[in-house]
C-alpha positions in Angstrom: -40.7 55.0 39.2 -40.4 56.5 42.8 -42.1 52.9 43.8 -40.2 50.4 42.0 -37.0 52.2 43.4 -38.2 51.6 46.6 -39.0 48.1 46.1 -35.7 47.5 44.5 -33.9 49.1 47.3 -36.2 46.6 49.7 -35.7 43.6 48.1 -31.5 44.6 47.8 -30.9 46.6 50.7 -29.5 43.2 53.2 -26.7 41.8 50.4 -25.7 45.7 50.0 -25.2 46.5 53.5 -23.7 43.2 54.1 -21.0 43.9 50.6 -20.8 47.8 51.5 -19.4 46.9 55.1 -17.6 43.6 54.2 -15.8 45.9 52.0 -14.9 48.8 54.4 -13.7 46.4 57.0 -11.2 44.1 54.5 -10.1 47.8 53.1 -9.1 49.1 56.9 -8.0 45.9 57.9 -5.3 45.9 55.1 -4.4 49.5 55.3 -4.0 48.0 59.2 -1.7 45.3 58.4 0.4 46.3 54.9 2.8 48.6 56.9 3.6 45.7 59.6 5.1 44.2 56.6 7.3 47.1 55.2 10.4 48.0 57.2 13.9 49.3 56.2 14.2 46.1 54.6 11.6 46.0 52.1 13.9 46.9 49.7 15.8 43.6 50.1 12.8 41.6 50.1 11.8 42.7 46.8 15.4 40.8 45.2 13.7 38.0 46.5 12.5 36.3 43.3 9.3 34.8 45.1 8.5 37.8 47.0 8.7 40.0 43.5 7.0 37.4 41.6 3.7 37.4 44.6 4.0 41.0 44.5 4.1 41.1 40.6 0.8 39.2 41.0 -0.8 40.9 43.1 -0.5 44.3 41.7 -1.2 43.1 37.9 2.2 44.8 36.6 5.6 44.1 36.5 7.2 46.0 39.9 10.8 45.7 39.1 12.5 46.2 41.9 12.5 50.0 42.0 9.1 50.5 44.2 8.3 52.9 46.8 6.6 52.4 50.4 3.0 53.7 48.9 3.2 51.3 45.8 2.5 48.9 48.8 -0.5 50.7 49.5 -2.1 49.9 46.0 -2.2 46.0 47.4 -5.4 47.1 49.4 -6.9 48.0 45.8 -6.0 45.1 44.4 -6.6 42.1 46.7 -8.3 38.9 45.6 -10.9 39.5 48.4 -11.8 43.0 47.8 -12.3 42.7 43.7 -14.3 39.6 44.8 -16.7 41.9 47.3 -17.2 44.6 44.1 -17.4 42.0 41.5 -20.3 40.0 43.6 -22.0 43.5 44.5 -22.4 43.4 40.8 -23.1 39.7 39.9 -25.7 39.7 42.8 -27.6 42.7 42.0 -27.4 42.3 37.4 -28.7 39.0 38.0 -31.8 39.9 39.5 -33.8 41.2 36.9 -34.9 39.1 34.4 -32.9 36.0 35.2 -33.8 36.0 38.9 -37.3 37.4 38.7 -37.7 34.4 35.7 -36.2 32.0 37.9 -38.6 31.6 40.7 -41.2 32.6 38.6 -42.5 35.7 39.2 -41.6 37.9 36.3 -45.3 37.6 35.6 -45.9 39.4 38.5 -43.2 42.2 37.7 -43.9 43.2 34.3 -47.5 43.1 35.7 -47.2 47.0 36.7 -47.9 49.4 35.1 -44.5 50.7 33.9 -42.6 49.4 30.3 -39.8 47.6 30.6 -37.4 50.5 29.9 -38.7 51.9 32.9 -38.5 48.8 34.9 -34.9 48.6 33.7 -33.6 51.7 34.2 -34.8 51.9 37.5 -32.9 48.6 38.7 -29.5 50.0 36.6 -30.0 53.6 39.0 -29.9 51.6 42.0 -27.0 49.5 40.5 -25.0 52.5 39.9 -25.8 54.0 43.6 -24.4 50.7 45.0 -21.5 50.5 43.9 -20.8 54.2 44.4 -21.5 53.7 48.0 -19.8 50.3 47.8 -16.3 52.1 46.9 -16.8 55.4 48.8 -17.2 53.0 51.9 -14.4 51.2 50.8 -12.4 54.8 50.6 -13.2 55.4 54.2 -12.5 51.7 55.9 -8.9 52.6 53.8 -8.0 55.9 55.6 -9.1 55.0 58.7 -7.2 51.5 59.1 -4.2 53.5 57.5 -4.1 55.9 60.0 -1.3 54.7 61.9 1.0 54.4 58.8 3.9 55.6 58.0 3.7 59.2 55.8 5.4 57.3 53.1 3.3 54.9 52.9 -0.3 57.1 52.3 -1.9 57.6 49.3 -2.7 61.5 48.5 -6.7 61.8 48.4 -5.8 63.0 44.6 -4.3 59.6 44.0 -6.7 57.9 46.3 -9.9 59.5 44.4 -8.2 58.0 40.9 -7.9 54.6 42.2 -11.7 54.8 43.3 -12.9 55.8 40.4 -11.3 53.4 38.6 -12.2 50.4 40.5 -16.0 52.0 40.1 -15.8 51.5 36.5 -14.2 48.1 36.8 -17.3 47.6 38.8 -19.7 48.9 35.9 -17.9 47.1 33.1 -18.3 43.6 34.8 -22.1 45.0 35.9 -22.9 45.8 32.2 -21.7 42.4 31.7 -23.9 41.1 33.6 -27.0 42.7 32.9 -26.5 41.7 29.2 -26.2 38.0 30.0 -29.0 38.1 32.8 -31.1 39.7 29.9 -30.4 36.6 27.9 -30.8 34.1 30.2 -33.8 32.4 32.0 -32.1 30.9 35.2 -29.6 32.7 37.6 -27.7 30.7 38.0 -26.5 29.5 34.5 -26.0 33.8 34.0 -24.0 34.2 37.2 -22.0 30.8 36.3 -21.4 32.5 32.8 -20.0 36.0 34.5 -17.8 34.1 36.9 -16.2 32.5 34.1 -15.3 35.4 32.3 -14.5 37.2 35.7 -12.2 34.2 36.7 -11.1 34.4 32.5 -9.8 37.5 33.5 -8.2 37.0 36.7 -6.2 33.7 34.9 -5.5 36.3 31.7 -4.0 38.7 34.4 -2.0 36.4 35.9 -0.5 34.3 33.3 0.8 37.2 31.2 3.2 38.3 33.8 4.8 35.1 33.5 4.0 34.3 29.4 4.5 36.4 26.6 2.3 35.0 24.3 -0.3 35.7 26.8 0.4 39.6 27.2 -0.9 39.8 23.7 -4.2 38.7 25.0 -4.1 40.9 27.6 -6.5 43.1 26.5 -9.4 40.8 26.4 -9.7 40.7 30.3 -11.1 43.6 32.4 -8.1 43.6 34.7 -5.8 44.7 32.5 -7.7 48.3 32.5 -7.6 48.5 36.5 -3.5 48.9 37.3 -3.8 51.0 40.8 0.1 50.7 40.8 0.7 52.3 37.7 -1.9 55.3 39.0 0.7 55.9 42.9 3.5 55.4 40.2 3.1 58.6 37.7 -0.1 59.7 39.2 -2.0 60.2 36.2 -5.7 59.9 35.2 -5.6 56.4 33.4 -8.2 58.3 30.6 -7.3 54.8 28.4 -8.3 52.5 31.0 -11.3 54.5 32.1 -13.1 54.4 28.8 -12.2 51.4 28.2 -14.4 50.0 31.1 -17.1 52.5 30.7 -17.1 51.7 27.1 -17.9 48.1 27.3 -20.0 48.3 30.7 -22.1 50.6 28.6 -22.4 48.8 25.9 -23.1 46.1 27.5 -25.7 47.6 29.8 -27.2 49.1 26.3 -27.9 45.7 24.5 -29.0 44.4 27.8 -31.5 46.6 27.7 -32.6 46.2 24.9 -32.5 42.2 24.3 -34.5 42.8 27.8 -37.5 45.3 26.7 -37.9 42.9 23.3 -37.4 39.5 24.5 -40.5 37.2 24.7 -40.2 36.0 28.1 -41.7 32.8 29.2 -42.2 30.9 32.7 -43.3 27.4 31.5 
């Protein structure tokens, strides 16, 4: 096992570096640039319908008009580009093993060695799970040090700041059980990452709609965005225990019948 986690970490190690850091610099340069934006007068801004409505969007909850300097902090958790960093840190790495290695044909090769499947398996998930743990923890640090310069009201405790980690780490494993379970059913990449962008961009459209549409906030629930609310963590500063297992619920499941469709499959390269 000490092996294939070494080969997996070889064969990953270039898109995880390049993800890891491309996260930590977006996350400092927003913590950089959010309080240029927030003066005496953000107060006023936020009666602007359009500015409310963009800022409504962006933070996944209604913000009222009633929000403090901080709440503007949780936009650097909650940017388009740095879900889309986490999210393909995930899609990149689930989709390696088996739709990748069956893809360019050398799964034969793989389940060549002398380890089961479930081995095989949970060996790829552990270095999965180390990823993104570095991937956000990176992401923690680009945050405090580009914020370093802002305004007192504006920083997020290390309490609230380890709570909005944690649960954009299981966002990141609910959308990585995701994946694993369609890479295990697929036999091409690229049709499994196609399928996991769809329901990732599902859920983005979800999000977005039902701030706008009622009928859609009844649907709410369906997408995985409506379990990572980083405003409503700086606003009561609460553990979101719901939201939590929630996405470690279905990441796991997920991962689980992955697994499991992957270890009893009959795999086939012609």
């Amino acid at each position: 096992m000490r092996g294939l986690i070494a080969k997996t970490l070889r064969e990953t190690r270039f898109t995880i570096i390049l993800l890891v850091l491309s996260l930590g610099a977006m996350e400092m340069l927003l913590a950089y640039i959010l309080p240029m934006f927030i003066g005496e007068e953000y107060g006023q801004w936020l009666k602007v319908k359009f500015i409310r409505q963009f800022v409504t969007v962006m933070l996944g909850t209604e913000v009222g008009q009633s929000i403090s300097p901080r709440m503007i902090a949780a936009i650097a958790w909650v940017h388009m580009m740095v879900l889309a960093i986490v999210f393909s840190q995930a899609i990149a790495f689930c989709t390696r093993v088996p739709a990748g290695e069956v893809d360019r044909g050398t799964v034969d090769c793989l389940l060549a060695l002398p380890v089961s499947r479930k081995k095989l398996y949970l060996c790829e998930s552990l270095v999965w799970l180390l990823a993104g743990m570095l991937t956000v923890l990176i992401g923690l640090a680009g945050n405090a040090i580009g914020g370093r310069g802002a305004p007192e009201e504006m920083k997020m405790t290390w309490r609230q700041s380890l709570i909005v980690i944690t649960n954009l780490y299981c966002l990141y494993l609910a959308v990585g059980g995701i994946t694993w379970l369609v890479s295990s059913l697929s036999d091409r990449r690229g049709r499994a990452v196609g399928v996991v962008l769809a329901i990732v961009l599902g859920s983005f459209f979800l999000n977005f709609i039902s701030q706008f549409w009622n009928p859609a906030k009844s649907l709410a629930f369906l997408g995985v965005l409506n379990y990572y609310r980083p405003l409503m963590i700086l606003r009561n500063g609460a553990w979101p225990v719901a939201d939590i297992s929630t996405l470690v619920g279905v990441g796991g499941v997920a991962w689980l019948f992955g697994g499991i469709i992957f270890a009893r499959r009959d795999i086939r390269t012609t």
